[in-house]
C-alpha positions as CSV (number, residue, x, y, z in Angstrom):
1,X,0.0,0.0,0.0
2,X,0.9,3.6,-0.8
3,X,2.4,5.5,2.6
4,X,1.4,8.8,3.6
5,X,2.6,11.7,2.4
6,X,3.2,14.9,4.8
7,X,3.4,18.6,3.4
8,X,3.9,21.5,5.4
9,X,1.4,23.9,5.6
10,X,1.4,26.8,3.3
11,X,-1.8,29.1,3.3
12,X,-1.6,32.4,4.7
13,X,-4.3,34.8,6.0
14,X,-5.7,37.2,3.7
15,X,-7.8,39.8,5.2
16,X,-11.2,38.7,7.2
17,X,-10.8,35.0,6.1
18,X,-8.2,33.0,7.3
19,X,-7.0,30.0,4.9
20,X,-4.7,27.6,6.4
21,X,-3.8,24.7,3.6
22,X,-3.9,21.3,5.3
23,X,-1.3,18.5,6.1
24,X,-2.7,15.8,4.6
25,X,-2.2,15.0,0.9
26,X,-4.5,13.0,-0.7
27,X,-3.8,10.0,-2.7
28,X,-6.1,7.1,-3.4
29,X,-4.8,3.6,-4.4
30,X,-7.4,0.2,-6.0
31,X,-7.8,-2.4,-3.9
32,X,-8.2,-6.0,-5.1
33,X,-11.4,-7.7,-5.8
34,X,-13.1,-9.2,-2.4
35,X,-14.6,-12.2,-4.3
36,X,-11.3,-14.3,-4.2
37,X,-10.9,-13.7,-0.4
38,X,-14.4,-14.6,-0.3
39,X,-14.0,-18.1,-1.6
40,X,-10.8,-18.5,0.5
41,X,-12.5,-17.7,3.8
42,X,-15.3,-20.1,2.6
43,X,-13.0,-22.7,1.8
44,X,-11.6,-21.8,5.6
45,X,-14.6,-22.5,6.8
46,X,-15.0,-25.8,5.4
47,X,-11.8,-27.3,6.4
48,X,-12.2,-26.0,9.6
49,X,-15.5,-27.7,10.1
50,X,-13.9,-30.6,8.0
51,X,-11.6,-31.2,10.5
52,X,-14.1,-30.9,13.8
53,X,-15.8,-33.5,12.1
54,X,-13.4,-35.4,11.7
55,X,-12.2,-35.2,15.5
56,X,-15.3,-35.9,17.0
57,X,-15.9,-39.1,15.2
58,X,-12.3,-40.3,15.5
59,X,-12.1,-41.4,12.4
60,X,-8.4,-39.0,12.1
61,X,-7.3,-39.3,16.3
62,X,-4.8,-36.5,16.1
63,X,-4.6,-33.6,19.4
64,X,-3.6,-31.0,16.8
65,X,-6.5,-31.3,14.4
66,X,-8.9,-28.9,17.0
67,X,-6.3,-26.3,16.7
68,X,-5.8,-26.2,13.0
69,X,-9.6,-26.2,12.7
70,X,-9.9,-22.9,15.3
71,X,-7.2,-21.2,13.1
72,X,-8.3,-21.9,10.2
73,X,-11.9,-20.3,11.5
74,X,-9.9,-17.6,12.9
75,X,-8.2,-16.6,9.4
76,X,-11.6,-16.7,8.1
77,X,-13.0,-14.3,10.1
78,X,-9.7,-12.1,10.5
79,X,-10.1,-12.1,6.4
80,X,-14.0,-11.3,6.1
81,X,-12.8,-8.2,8.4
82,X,-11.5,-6.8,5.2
83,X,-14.3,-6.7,2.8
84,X,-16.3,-3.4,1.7
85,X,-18.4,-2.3,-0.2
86,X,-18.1,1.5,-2.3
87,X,-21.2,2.8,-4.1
88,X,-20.6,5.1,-7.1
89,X,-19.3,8.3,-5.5
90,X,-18.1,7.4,-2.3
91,X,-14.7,7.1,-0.8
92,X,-13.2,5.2,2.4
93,X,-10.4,6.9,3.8
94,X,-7.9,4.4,5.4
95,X,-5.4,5.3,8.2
96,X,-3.1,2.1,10.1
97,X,-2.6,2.4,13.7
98,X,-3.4,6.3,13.3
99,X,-1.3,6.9,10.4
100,X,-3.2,8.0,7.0
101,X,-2.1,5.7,4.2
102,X,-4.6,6.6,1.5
103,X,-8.6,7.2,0.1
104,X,-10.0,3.8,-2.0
105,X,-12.5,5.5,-4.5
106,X,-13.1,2.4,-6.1
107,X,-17.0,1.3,-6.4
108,X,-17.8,-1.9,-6.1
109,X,-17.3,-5.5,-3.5
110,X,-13.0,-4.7,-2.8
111,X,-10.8,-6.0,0.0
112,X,-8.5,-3.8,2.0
113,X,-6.1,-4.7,4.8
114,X,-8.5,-6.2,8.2
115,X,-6.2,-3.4,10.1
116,X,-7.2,-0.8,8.1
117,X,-9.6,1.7,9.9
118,X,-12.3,3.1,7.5
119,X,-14.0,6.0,7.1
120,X,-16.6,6.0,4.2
121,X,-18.0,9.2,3.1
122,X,-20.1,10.6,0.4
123,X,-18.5,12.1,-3.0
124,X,-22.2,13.3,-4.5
125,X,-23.7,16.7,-4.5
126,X,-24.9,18.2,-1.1
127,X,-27.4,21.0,-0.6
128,X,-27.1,23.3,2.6
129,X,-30.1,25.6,3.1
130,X,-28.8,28.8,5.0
131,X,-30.7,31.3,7.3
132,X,-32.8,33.5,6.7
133,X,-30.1,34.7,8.7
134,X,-31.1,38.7,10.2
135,X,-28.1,41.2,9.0
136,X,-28.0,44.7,9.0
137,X,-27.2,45.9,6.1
138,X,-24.3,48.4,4.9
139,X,-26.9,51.2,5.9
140,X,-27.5,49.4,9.2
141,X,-31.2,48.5,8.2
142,X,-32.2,44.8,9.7
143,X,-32.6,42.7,6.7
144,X,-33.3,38.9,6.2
145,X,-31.1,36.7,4.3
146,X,-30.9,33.1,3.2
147,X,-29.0,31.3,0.9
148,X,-28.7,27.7,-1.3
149,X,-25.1,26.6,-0.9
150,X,-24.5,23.0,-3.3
151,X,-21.1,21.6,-2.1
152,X,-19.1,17.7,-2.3
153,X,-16.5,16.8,-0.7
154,X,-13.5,16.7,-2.8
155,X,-10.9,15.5,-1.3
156,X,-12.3,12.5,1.4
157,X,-8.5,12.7,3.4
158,X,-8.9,16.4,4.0
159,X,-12.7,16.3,4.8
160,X,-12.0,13.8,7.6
161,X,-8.7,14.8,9.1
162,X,-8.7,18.1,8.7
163,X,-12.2,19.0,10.7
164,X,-13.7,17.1,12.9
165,X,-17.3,17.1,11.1
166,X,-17.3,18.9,7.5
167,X,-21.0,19.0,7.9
168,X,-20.6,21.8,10.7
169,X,-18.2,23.3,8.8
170,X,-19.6,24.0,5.6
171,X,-22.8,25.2,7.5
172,X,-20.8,27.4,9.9
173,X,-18.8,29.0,6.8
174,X,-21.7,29.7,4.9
175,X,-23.3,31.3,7.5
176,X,-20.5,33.4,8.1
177,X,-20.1,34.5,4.7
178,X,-23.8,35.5,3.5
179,X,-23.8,37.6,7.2
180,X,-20.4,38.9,5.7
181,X,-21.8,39.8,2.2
182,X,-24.9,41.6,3.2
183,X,-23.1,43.9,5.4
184,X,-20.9,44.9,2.8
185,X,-23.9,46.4,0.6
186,X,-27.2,48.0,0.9
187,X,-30.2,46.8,0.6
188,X,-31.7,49.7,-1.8
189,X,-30.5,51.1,-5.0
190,X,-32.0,54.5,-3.1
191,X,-30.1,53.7,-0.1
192,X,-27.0,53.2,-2.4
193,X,-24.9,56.6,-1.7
194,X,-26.0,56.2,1.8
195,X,-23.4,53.1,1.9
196,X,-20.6,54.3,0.5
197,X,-19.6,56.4,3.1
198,X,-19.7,54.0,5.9
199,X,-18.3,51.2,4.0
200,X,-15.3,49.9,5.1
201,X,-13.2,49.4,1.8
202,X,-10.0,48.1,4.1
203,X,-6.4,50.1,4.4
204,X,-3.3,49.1,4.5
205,X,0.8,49.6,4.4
206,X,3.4,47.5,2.6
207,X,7.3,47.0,2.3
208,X,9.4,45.0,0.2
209,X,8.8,41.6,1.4
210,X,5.1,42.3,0.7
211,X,3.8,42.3,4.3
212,X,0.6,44.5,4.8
213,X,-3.0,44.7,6.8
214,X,-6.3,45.2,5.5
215,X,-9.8,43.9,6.2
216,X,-11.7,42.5,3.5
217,X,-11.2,39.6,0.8
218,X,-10.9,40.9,-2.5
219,X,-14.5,39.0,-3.5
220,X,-15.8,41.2,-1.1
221,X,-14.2,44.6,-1.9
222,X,-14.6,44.2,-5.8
223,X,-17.5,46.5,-6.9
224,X,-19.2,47.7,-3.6
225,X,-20.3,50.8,-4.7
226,X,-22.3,49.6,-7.6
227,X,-23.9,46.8,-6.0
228,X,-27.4,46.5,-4.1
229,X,-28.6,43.5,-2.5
230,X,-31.9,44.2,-4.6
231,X,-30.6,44.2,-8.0
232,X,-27.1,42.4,-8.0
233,X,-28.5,38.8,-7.7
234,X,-26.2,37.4,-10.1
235,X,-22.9,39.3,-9.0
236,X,-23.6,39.0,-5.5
237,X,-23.8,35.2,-5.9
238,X,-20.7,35.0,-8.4
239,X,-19.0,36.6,-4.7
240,X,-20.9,34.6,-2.3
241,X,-19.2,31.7,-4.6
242,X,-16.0,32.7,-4.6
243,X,-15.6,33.4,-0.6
244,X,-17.1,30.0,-0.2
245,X,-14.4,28.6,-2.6
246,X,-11.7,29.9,-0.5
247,X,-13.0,29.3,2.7
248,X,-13.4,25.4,1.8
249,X,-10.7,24.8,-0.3
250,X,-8.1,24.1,2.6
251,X,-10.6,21.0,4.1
252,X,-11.3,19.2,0.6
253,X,-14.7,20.8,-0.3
254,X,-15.8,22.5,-3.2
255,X,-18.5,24.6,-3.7
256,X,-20.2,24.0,-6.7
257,X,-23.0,26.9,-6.6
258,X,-24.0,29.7,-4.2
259,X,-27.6,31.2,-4.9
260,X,-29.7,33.7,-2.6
261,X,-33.0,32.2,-2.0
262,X,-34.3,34.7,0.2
263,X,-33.7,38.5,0.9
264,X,-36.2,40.8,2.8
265,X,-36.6,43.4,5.4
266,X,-36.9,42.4,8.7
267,X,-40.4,42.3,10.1
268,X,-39.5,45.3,12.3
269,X,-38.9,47.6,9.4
270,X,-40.7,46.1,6.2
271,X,-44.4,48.5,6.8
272,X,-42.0,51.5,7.1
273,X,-39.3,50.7,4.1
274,X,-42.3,49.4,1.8
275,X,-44.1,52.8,2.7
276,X,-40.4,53.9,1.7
277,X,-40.4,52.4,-1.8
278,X,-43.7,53.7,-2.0
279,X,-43.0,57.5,-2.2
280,X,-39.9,56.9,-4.0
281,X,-41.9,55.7,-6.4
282,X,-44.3,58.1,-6.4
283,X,-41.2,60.6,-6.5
284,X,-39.6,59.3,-9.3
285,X,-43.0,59.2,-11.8
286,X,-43.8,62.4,-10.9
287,X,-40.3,64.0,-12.1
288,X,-41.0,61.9,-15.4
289,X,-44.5,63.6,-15.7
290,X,-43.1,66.7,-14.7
291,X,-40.2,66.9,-17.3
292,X,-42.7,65.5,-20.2
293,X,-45.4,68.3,-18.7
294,X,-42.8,70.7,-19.3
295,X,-41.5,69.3,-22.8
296,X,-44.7,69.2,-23.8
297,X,-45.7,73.2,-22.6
298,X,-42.7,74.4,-24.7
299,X,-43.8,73.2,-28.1
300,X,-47.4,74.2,-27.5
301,X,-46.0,77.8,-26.8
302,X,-43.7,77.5,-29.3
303,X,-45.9,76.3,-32.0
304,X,-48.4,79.1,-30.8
305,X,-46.5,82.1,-31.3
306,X,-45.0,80.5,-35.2
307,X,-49.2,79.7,-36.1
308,X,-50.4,83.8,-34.8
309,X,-46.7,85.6,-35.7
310,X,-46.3,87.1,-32.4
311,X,-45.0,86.5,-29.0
312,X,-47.7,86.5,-26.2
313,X,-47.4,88.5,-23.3
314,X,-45.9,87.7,-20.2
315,X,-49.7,86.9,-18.5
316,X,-50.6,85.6,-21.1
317,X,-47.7,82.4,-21.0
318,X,-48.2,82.6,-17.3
319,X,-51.6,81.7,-17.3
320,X,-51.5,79.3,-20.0
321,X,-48.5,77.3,-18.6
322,X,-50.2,77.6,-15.1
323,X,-53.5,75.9,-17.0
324,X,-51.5,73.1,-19.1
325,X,-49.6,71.9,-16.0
326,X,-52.9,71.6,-13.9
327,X,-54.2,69.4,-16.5
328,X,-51.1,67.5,-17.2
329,X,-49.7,66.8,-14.2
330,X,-53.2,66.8,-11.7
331,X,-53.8,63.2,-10.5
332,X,-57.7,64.1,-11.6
333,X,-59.3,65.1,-14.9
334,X,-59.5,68.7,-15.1
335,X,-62.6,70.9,-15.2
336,X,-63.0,73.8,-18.4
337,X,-64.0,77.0,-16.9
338,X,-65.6,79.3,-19.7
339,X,-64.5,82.8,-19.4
340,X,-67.1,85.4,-20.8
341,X,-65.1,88.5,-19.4
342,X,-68.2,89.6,-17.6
């Protein structure tokens, strides 16, 4: 069998997220095929009761028969100790007398060394569900988060040795980085210019040897100021994937795809922000209707004075802009008043 193989540890920390690269180096090896040992430790068996027989009907009187029959049982079962079986996708990793010695990725009915302890784990696609976690965001307004994290473990000797349960990990990490993510922007496109003030874009010194501080991954400080929680679904997730990559690389997990699956403001604040979004709204089709109210005045006028060859007087434009942006712009229809001049 293939001995381990030790590698110092060379990851470094790089801003919030601290990646330390593991000692463990993985290498898998093919066991043989069980069915052979099978028939052995069958034919073990036989003899064994072979000779039992033949001792208790003294047909062979021999004193050394019983113990070639208990040993020959005893292989048997020391041999059946070996056997396992590996679905598709799985992996055992093996260590001897604590000592890794390599991962058997090999599906099907193998043998492996009886002193081998095993460790099977899975290889296929895991989903972890995270939150809705409650942030505040880079405004400090509470909002809900969640996210779909799909994940495998792969490599099986890091996933084991490195943690003591992955599972924990991976959920632990992901939490971490969606709390991380939407505290970096705001929630709002409206609320965008509020954030960049108070985000926290990291400084930091350097010499020769390339030794600095900062805070802040470079997934997370790439394009703050132009992204909202609202609108940057895709690029937020491309980041949430990225973080995730580096966080789990060092243990033998990759992360295959980060999506957000839910995103909200908390109960406390949603009545108020949604009455929020509300007059924006309303703010921002009333500057449209404004500026077309106005467009629109300025031709009529215009085309006025070419079609009667003369400007009209200053009351006159008053009083006919004051009219036209009644009608356009008033939420109801307007009423005609006839003037007679009495």
């Amino acid at each position: 069998m293939p001995s381990a193989t030790q590698s110092p540890p060379t990851g470094r920390p790089e801003g919030n997220t601290t990646i330390r690269s593991g000692h463990i180096t993985e290498h898998t090896f093919r066991a043989i095929s069980a069915w052979p040992v099978l028939a052995t430790c069958l034919a073990l068996g036989i003899a064994g009761a072979w000779l039992f027989y033949l001792v208790g009907q003294h047909i062979v009187p021999s004193p050394g028969l019983p113990i070639i029959g208990i040993a020959c049982f005893l292989l048997a079962f020391f041999l059946l100790k070996g056997l396992i079986i590996l679905q598709p996708n799985e992996a055992a990793v093996c260590l001897l007398f604590g000592r890794y010695k390599g991962t058997l990725t090999q599906a099907g009915f193998c043998w492996l060394n009886p002193l081998y302890t095993r460790q099977k784990l899975s290889l296929r696609l895991k989903t972890q569900e995270t939150g809705p976690l409650k942030v505040n965001d880079a405004v400090g307004n509470p909002v809900e988060i969640g996210a779909v994290i799909i994940w495998r473990v792969s490599e099986a000797a890091r996933a084991t040795l490195e943690v003591d349960n992955y599972g924990l990990y991976v959920s632990a990490q992901s939490e971490t980085a969606l709390r991380l993510l939407a505290s970096r922007h705001p929630y709002d496109p409206t609320e965008q210019q509020d954030a960049l003030p108070t985000r926290d874009t990291g400084t930091g010194t350097g010499t020769g040897t390339g030794t600095g501080t900062g805070t802040g991954t470079p997934a997370f400080t790439e394009a703050l100021s132009s992204i909202t929680l609202r609108d940057g679904s895709d690029v937020l997730a491309s980041i949430l994937l990225q973080e995730l990559q580096l966080r789990m690389a060092a243990v033998g997990i990759d992360v295959v795809e980060a999506r957000i699956s839910h995103l909200a403001y908390a109960p406390e604040i949603a009545g108020a922000m949604l009455r929020k979004q509300a007059a924006n709204a309303v703010i921002a089709a009333r500057r449209v209707i404004t500026q077309g109210a106005v467009s629109i005045i300025d031709d009529a006028l215009a085309d006025l004075e070419a079609r009667m060859d003369h400007q009209l007087a200053p009351q006159q434009r008053a009083a006919m802009i004051s009219n036209l942006l009644i009608v356009l712009i008033g939420d109801r229809e307007a009423t005609p008043v006839v003037n007679t001049g009495l």
